[in-house]
C-alpha positions as CSV (number, residue, x, y, z in Angstrom):
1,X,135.3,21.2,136.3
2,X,136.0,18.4,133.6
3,X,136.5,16.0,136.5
4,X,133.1,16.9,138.1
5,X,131.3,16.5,134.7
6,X,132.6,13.1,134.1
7,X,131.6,11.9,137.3
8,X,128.0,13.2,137.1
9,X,127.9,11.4,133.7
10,X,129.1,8.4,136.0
11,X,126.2,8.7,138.3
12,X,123.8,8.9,135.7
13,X,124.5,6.0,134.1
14,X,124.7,3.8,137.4
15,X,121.0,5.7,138.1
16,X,119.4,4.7,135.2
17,X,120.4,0.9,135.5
18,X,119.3,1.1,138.9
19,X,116.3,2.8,138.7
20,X,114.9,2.0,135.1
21,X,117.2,-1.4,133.6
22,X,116.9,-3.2,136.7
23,X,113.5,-2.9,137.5
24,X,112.2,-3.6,133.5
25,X,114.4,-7.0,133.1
26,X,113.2,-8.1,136.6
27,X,109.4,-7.5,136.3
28,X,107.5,-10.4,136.2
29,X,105.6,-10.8,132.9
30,X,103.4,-12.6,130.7
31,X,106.2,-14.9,128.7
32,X,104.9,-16.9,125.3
33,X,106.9,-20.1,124.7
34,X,106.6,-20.5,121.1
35,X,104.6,-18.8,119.0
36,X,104.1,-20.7,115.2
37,X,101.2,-18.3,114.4
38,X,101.0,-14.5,114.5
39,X,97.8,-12.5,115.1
40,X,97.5,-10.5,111.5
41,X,98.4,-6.9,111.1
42,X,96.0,-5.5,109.1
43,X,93.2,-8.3,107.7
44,X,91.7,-11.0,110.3
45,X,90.6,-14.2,108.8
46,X,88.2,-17.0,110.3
47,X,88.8,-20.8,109.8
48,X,85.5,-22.3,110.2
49,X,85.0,-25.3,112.6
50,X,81.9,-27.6,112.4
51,X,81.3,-31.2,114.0
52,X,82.8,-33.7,112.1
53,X,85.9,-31.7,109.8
54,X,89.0,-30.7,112.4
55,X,91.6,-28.4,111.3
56,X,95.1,-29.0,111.4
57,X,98.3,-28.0,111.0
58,X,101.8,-28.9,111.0
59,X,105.1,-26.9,111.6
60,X,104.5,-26.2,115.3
61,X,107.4,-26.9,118.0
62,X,105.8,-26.7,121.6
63,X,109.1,-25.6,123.2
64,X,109.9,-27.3,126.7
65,X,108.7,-24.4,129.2
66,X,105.3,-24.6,126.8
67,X,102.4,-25.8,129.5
68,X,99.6,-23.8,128.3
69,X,98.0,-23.3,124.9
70,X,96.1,-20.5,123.5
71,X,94.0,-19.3,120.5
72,X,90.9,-16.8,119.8
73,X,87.4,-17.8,118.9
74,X,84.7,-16.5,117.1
75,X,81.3,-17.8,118.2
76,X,78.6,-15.1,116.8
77,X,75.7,-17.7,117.0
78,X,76.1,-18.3,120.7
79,X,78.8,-19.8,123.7
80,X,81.0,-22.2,121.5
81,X,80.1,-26.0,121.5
82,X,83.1,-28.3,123.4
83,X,86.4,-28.3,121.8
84,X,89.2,-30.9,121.5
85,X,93.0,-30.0,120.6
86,X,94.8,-32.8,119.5
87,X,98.6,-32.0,119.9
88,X,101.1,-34.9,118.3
89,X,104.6,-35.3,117.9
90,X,107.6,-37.7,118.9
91,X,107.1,-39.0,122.1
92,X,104.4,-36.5,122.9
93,X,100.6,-36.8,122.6
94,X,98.1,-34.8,124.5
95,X,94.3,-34.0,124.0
96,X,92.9,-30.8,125.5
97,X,89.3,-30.7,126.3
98,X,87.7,-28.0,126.5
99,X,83.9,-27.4,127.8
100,X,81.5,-25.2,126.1
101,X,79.9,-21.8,126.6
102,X,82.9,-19.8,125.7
103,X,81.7,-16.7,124.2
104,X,82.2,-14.7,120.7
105,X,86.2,-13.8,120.5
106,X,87.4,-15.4,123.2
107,X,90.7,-16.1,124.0
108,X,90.9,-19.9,124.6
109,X,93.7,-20.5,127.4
110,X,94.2,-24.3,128.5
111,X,96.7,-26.1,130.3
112,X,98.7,-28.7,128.9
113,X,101.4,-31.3,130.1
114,X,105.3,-29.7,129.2
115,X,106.7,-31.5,126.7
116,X,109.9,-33.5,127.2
117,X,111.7,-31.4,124.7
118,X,111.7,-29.0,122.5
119,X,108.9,-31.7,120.1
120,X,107.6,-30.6,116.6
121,X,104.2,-31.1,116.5
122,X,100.6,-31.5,115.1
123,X,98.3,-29.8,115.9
124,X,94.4,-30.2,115.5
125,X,91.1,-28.3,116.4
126,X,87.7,-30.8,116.4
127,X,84.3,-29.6,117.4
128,X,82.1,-31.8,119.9
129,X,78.5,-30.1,118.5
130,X,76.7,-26.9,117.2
131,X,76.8,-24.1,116.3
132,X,79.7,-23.6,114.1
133,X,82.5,-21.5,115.1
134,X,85.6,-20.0,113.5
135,X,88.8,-19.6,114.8
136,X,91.0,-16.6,113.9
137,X,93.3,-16.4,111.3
138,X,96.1,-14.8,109.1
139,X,95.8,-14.3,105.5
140,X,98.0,-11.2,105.5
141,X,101.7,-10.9,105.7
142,X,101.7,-12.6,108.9
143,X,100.5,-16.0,107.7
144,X,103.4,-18.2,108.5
145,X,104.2,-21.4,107.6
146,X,101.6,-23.4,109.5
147,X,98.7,-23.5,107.4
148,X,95.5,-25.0,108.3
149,X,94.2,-28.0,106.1
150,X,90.3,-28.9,106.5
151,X,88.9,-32.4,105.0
152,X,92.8,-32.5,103.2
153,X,91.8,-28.7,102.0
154,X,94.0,-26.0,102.3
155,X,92.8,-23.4,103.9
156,X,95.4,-20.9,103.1
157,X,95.7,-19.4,106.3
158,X,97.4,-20.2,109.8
159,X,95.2,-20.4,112.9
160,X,96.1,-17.7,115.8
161,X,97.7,-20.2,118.2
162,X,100.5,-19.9,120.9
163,X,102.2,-22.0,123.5
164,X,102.8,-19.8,126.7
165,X,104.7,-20.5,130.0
166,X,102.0,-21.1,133.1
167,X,103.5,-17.8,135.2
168,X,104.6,-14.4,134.2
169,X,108.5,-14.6,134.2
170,X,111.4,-11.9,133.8
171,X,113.4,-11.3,130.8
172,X,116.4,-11.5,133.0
173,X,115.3,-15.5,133.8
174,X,114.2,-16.0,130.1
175,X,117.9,-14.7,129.1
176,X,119.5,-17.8,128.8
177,X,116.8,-19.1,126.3
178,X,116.4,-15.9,124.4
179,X,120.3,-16.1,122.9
180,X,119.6,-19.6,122.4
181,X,116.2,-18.6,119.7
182,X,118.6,-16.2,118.8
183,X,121.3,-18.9,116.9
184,X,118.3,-20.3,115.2
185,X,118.7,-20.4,111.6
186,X,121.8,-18.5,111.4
187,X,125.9,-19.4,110.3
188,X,127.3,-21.3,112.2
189,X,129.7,-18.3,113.6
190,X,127.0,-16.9,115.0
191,X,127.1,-18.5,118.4
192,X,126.0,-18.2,122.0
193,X,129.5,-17.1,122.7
194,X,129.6,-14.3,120.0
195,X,126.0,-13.1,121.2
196,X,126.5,-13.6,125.2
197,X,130.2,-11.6,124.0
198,X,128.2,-8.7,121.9
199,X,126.1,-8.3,125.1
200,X,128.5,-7.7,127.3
201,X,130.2,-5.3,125.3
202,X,126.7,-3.5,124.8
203,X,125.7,-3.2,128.5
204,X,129.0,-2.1,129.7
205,X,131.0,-1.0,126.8
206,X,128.9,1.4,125.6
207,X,128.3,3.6,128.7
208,X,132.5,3.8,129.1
209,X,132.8,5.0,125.3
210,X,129.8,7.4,126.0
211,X,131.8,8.9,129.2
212,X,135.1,8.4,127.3
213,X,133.8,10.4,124.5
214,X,132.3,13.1,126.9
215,X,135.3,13.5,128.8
216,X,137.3,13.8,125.8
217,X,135.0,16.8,124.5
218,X,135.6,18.6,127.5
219,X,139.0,18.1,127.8
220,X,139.3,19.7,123.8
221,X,136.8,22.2,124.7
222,X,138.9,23.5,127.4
223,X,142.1,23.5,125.1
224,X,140.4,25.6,122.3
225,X,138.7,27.8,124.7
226,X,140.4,31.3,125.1
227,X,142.9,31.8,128.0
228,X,142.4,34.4,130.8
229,X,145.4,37.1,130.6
230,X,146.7,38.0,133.9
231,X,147.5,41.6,135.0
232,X,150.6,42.0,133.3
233,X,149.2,40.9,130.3
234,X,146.0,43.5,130.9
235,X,148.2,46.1,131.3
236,X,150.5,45.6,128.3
237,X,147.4,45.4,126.1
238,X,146.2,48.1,127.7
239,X,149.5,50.3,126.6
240,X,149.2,49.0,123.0
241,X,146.0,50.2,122.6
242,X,145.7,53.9,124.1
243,X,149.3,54.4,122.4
């Protein structure tokens, strides 16, 4: 009986990471390369954009697989004049033209050249004509470091903005990268090695202590669990208790 129960346990888990684990890290997916600013939480700000006054901001790092660039609009006096982003860094200078006519709250997506590297970079917003436009912002919580400076003017907020792969791709490719963003900012112990070694110990030492600990329940429950007497036994009892 204890046997049998293990082994179902056994079969479940090799189920599940066929049938559900496998098929979520393989699915193809929408993958963002770098994100230096957040869409807010609660509050969503504007950063106006007229002819003649950019906005820019530093503290962006358009990762290697980054080849297209994103960021919302909103346009509520008609389609959005033409618009130039001006991406500089070390070794790596691109201008992004984009036409006019898009529309109120758009979400801008243009192609860019990857960068060599992983390249910290500037990045700024001009408009080629009228009307004025805004493009979202964070004021709240989610404001990160990248704040957008007008005419020299802080702005105090950070422009919606993205770098994103060109193709969905699976978590399972994206792996590799992910433990890497992972080590970022932390001690120096905390290594590829110790996070590729804490994975493994996750994906398959987990389900063996979960049947380990399963069999071992059994196996008590059947200790503590009352014997069966045989006939002998029945019958001595028996004798005991009419007298």
């Amino acid at each position: 009986m204890r046997k049998a129960a293990v082994w179902s346990a056994v079969v479940v888990f090799v189920l599940g990471a066929v049938l559900v684990v496998r098929p979520f890290v393989a699915k193809q997916r929408d993958q963002p390369a770098e994100i230096p600013s957040p869409a807010s939480l609660a509050h969503t700000d504007t950063v106006p954009l007229r002819q003649g006054s950019p906005a820019c901001f530093r503290y962006a790092v358009a990762e290697h697989h980054s080849e297209v660039i994103r960021f919302k609009l909103a346009s509520p006096d008609g389609p959005a004049p033409p618009i130039a982003v001006r991406l500089t860094g070390p070794g790596y200078a691109y201008t992004a033209e984009i036409p006019a006519g898009q529309p109120d709250g758009a979400v801008v997506q243009w192609p860019i050249p990857a960068p060599p590297g992983d390249v910290p970079v500037r990045v700024c917003f001009a408009s080629r004509g009228a009307p004025e436009i805004g493009l979202l912002a964070s004021s709240d919580r989610t404001r990160s470091r990248s704040i957008a400076f007008i005419d020299g003017r802080s702005t105090k907020k950070s422009i919606w903005f993205t770098f994103a792969e060109p193709a969905p791709r699976a978590i399972l490719e994206r792996l590799p990268a992910t433990v890497g963003r992972m080590t970022v900012f932390r001690p120096a112990y905390v290594g590829r090695v110790l996070l590729w070694g804490l994975a493994i110990l996750f994906v398959i030492g987990v389900p063996i202590a979960v049947v380990w600990a399963y069999a071992r329940a059994l196996r008590d429950d059947e200790r503590s669990a009352p014997r069966e007497l045989d006939v002998n036994e029945r019958r001595s009892l028996w004798r005991r208790v009419v007298g």
